[in-house]
N, CA, C and O of each residue as an XYZ file, in Angstrom:
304
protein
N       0.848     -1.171      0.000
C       0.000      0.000      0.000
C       0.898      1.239      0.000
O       1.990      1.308      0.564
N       0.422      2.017     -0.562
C       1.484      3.149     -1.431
C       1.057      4.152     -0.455
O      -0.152      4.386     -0.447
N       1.807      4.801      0.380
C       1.232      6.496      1.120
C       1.587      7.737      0.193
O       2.706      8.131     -0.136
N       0.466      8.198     -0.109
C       0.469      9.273     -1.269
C       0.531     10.537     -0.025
O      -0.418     10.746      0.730
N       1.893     11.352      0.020
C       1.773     12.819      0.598
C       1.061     14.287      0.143
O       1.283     15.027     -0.815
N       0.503     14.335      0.801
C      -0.147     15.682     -0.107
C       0.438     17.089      0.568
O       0.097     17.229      1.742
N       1.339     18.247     -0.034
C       1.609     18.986      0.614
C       1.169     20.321      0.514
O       1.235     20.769     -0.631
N       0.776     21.024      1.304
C      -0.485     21.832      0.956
C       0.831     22.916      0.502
O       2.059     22.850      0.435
N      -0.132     23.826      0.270
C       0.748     25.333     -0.682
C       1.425     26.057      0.730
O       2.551     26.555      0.741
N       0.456     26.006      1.972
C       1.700     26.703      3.231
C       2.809     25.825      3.437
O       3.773     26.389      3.953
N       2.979     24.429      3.148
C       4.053     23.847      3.663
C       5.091     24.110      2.426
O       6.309     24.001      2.570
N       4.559     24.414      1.384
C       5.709     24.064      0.330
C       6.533     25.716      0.426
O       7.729     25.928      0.227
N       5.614     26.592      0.740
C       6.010     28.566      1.048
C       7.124     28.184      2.046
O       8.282     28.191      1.627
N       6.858     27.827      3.429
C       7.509     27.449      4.396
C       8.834     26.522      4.055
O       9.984     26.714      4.452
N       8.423     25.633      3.343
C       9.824     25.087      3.075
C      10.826     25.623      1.991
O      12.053     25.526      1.985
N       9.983     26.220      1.065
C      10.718     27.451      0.501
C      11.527     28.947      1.012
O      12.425     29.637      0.529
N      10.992     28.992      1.792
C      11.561     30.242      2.575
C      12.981     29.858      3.651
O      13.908     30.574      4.028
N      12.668     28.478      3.909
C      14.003     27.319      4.941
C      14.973     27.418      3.872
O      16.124     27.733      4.175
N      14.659     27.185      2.607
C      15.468     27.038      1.837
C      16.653     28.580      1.456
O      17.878     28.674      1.389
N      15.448     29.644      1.272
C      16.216     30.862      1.194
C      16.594     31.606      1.912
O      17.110     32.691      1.643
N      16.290     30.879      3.534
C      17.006     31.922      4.406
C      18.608     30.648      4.434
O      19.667     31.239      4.221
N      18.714     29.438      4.618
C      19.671     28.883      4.293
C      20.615     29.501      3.304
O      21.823     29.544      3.533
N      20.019     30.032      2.086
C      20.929     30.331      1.152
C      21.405     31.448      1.345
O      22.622     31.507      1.166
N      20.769     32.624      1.728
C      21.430     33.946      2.350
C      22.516     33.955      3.698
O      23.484     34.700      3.853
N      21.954     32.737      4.724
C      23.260     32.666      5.875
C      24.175     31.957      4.666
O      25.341     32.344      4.732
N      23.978     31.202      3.796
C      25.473     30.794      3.511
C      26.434     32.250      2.818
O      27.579     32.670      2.984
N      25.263     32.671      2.006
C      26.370     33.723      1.412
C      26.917     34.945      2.400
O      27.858     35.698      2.152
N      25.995     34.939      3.703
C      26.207     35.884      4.457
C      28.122     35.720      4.790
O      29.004     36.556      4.592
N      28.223     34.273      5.362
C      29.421     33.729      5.613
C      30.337     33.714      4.591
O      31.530     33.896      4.835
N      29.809     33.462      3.137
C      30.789     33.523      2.241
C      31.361     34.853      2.297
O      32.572     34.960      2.489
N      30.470     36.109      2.119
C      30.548     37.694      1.886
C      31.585     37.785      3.272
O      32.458     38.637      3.110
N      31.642     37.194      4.368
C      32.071     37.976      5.575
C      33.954     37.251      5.522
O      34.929     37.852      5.974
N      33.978     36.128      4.975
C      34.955     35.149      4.984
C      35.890     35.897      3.707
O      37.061     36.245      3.855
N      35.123     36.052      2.477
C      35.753     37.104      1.367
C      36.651     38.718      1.741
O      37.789     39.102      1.472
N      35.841     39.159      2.253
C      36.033     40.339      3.168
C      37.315     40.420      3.944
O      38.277     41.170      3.777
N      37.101     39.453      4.852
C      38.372     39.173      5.879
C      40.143     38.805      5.226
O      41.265     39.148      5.598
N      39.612     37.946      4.099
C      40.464     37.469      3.340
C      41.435     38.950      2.647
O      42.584     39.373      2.775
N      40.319     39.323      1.963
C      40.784     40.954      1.357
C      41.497     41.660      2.045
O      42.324     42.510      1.712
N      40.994     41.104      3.587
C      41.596     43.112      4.251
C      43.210     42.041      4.738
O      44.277     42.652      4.692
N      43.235     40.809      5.084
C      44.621     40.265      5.042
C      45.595     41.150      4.022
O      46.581     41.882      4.102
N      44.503     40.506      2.799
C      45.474     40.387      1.816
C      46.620     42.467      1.123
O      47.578     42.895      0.478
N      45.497     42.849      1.923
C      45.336     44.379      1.422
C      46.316     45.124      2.648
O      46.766     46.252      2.448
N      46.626     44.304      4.061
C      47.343     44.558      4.934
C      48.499     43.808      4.576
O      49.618     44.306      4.456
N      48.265     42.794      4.432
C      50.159     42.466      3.236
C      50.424     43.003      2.282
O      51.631     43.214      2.169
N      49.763     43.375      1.422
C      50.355     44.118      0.345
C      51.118     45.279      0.845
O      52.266     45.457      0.438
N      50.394     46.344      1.972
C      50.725     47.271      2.535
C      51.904     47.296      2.831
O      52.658     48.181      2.426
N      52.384     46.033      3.822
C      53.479     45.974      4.577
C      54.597     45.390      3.376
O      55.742     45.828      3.266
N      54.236     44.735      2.852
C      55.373     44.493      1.393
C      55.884     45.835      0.553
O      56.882     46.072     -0.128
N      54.733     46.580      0.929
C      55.088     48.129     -0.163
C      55.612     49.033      0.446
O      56.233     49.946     -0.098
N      55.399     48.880      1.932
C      56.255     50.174      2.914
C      57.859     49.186      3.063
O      58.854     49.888      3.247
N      58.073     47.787      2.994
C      59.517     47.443      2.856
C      60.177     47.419      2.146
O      61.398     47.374      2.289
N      59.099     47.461      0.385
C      59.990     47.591     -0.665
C      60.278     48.906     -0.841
O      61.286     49.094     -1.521
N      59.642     50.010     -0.394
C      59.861     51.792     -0.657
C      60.807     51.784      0.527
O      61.499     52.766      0.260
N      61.299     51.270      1.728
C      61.960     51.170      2.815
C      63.139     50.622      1.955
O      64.172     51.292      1.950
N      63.100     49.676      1.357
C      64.779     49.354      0.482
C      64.874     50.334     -0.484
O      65.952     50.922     -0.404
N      64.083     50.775     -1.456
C      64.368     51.752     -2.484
C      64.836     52.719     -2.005
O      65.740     53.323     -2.582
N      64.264     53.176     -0.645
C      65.021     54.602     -0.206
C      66.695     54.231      0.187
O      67.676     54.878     -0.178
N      66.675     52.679      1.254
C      68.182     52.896      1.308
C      68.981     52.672     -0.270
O      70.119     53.078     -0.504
N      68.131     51.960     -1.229
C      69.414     52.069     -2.309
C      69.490     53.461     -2.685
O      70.699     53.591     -2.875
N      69.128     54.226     -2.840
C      69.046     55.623     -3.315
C      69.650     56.450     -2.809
O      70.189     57.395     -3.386
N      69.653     56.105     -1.054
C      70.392     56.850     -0.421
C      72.000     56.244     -0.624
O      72.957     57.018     -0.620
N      72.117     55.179     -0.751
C      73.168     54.650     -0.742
C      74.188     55.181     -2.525
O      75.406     55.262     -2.686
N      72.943     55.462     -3.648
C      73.511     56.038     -4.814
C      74.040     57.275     -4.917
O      74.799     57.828     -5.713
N      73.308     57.669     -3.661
C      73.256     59.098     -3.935
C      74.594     59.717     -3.209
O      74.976     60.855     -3.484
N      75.429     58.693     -2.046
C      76.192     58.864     -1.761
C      77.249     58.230     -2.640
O      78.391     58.673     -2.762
N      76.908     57.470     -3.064
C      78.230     56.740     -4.243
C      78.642     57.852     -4.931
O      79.810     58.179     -5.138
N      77.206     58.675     -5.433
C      77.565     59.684     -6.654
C      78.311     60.913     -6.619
O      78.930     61.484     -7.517
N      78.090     61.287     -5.109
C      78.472     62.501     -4.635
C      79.861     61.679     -4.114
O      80.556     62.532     -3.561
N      80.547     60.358     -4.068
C      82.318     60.084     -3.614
C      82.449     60.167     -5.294
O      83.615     60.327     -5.653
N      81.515     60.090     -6.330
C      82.121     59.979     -7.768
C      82.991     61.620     -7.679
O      84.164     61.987     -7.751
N      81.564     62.326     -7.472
C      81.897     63.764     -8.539
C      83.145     64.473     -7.059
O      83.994     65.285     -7.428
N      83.112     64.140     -5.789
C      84.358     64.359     -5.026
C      85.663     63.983     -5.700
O      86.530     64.847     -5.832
N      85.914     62.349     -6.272
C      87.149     62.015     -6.827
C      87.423     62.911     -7.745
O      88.467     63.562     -7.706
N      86.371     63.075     -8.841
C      86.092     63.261     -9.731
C      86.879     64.741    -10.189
O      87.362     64.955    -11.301
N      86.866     65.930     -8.727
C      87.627     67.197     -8.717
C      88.787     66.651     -8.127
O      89.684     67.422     -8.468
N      89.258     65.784     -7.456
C      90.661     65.746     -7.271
C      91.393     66.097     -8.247
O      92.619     66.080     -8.136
């Protein structure tokens, strides 16, 4: 004997709505997990770009003194 379910139109709304609040907490978590990831990634970049402008300045400073023992020899 076969049990035939019958599901009325409030249960199927209701289980539709389980379904789309499910799907909004997931993306809620995806959106918040994306986010977090970014501001890592956007705080390393930072700190990579203040050490690489932190070496560019000492090579520069370091040229800039090479250049100025050039043009010193340079009047001997």
């Amino acid at each position: 004997m076969a049990a035939v379910i019958r599901v009325t139109r409030d249960a199927r709304i209701g289980l539709s709505l389980m379904i789309l609040e499910n799907a909004i907490t997931l993306l809620t978590e995806l959106l918040t997990k994306l986010t977090r990831d970014n501001n890592k990634r956007q705080q390393r970049s930072t700190h990579e770009e203040q050490k690489s402008n932190a070496m560019f300045n000492s090579f520069g400073k370091c040229l800039s003194m090479h250049s100025q023992t050039w043009v010193y020899f340079s009047f001997l």
